[in-house]
N, C-alpha and C positions, 0 to 999 in steps of 0.2 A: 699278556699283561702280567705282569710281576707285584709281586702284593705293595712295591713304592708305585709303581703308577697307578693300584688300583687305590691306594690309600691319596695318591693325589687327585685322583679325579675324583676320589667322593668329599673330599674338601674344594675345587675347581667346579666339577661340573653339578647343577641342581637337580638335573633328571636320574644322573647315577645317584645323586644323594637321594635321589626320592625310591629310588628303586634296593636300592641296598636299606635303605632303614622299613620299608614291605617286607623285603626278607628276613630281615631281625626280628621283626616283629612278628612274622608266621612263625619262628625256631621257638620266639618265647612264650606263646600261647600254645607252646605243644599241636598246632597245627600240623606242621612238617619238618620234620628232622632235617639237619644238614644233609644227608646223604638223600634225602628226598628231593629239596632243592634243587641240588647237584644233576640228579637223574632227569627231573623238569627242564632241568635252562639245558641239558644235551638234548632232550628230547623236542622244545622249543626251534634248538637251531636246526636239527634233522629235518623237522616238518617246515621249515623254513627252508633250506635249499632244495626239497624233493617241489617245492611249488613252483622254484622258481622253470622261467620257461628253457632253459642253458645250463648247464653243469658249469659249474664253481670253481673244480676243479679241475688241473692240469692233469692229465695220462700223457706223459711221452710215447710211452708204446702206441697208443692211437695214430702219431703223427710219424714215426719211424718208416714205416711203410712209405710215406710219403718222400719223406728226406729220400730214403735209400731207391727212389725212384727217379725224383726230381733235382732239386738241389744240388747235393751231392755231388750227382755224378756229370751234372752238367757243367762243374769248376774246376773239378778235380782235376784236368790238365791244363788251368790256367795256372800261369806261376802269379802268384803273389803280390807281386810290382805290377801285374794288369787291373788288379782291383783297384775302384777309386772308391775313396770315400766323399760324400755328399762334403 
């Protein structure tokens, strides 16, 4: 998100609006520093995907072994004009 979508969703959306004027308002009562902030909502989305039950994200190296077993090698002398598409 780029500081125009984030400046449009906090005029669009009521729950960003509510959560960004939280955080203004912990920065202006000397609560927590931007860069405190900053560290919370990484640390936030951290403890949010370590819970989830499945990884988030993609590794190709995980799957490569696979390819270069299966896939692959099982096309690799069809020509081209045998593939159909759905």
């Amino acid at each position: 998100m780029d500081i125009n979508q984030a400046e449009e969703a906090y005029h669009s959306n009521p729950e960003f609006r509510v959560l960004v004027d939280t955080m203004i308002n912990a920065i202006e009562t000397l609560k927590y520093s931007p860069v405190e902030m900053r560290s919370a909502a990484t640390f936030a989305s951290i403890v949010f995907e370590r819970s989830r039950p499945y990884p988030s994200t993609f590794y190709p190296a995980q799957y490569l072994g696979k390819w270069e077993r299966g896939t692959k090698k099982q096309y690799q002398d069809r020509h081209p004009d045998d593939w159909k598409t759905p």
